[in-house]
C-alpha positions in Angstrom: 62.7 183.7 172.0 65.2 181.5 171.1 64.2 178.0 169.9 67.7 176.9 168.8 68.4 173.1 168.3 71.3 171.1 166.6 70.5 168.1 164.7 73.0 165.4 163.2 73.3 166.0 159.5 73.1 162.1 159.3 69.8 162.6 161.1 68.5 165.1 158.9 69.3 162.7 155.5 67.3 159.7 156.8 64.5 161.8 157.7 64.3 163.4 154.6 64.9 159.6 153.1 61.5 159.3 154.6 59.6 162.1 153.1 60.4 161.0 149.8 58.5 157.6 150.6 55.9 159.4 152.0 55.2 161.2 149.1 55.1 157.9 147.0 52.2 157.0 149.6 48.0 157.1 149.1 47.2 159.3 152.6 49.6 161.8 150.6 48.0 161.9 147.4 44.9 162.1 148.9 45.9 165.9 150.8 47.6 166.9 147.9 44.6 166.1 145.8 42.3 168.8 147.7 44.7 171.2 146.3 44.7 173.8 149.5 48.0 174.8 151.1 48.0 174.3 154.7 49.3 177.9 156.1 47.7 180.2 153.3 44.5 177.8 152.3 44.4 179.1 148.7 43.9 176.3 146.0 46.4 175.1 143.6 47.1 172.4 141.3 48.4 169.3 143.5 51.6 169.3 141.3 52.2 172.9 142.5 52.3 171.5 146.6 55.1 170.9 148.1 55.5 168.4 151.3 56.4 170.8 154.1 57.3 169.5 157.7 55.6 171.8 160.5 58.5 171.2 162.8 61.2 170.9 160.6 63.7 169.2 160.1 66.2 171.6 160.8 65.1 171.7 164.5 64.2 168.4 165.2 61.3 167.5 163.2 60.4 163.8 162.0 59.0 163.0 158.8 56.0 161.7 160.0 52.1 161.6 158.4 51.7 164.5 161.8 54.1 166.9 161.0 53.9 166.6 157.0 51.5 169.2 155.2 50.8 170.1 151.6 52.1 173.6 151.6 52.2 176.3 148.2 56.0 176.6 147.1 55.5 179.9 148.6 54.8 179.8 151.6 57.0 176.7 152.5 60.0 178.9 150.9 58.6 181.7 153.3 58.6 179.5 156.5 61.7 177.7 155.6 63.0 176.6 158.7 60.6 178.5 161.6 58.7 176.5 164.0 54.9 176.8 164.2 55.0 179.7 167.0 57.6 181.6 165.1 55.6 181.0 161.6 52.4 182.0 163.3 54.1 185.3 164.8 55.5 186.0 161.5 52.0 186.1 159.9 50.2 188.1 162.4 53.1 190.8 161.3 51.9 190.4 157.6 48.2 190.9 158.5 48.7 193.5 160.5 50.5 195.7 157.6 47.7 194.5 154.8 
């Protein structure tokens, strides 16, 4: 499947204007402070999570409390710009070879 979108770059910069404020804010703090990344659920130190957006940016994504999620620097360099369906697929595939 294709799941191709073009966003503005102009769009792009003001949403990611927005994460940085919502970084700054208590509801974030307070998910980074469990210290579980969303996708692989192992614990780290919250300096070591990153703000990932589940739809991203790339393809349409806002930066909004929904669609932000404490991620491991890992696995949001892993998932990059994938939708959830795609990023989902993708780790089925590395189940299935462990």
């Amino acid at each position: 499947m294709d799941f191709s979108f073009e966003v503005d770059e102009v769009k792009i910069r003001r949403e990611r204007e927005k994460a940085r404020a919502l970084r700054k804010q208590g509801w974030w703090q307070k998910r980074i402070a469990k210290g579980v990344c969303h996708y692989c659920e192992k614990p780290f130190p919250p300096g070591e999570l990153t703000l990932d957006h589940i739809v991203p940016l790339a393809r349409g994504g806002r930066s909004t409390k929904g669609n932000c999620v404490p991620a491991c620097k890992e696995c949001n360099n892993r998932k990059k710009d994938l939708l959830p369906l795609e990023w989902g697929e993708y780790l089925q595939r590395l189940k299935r070879c462990d």
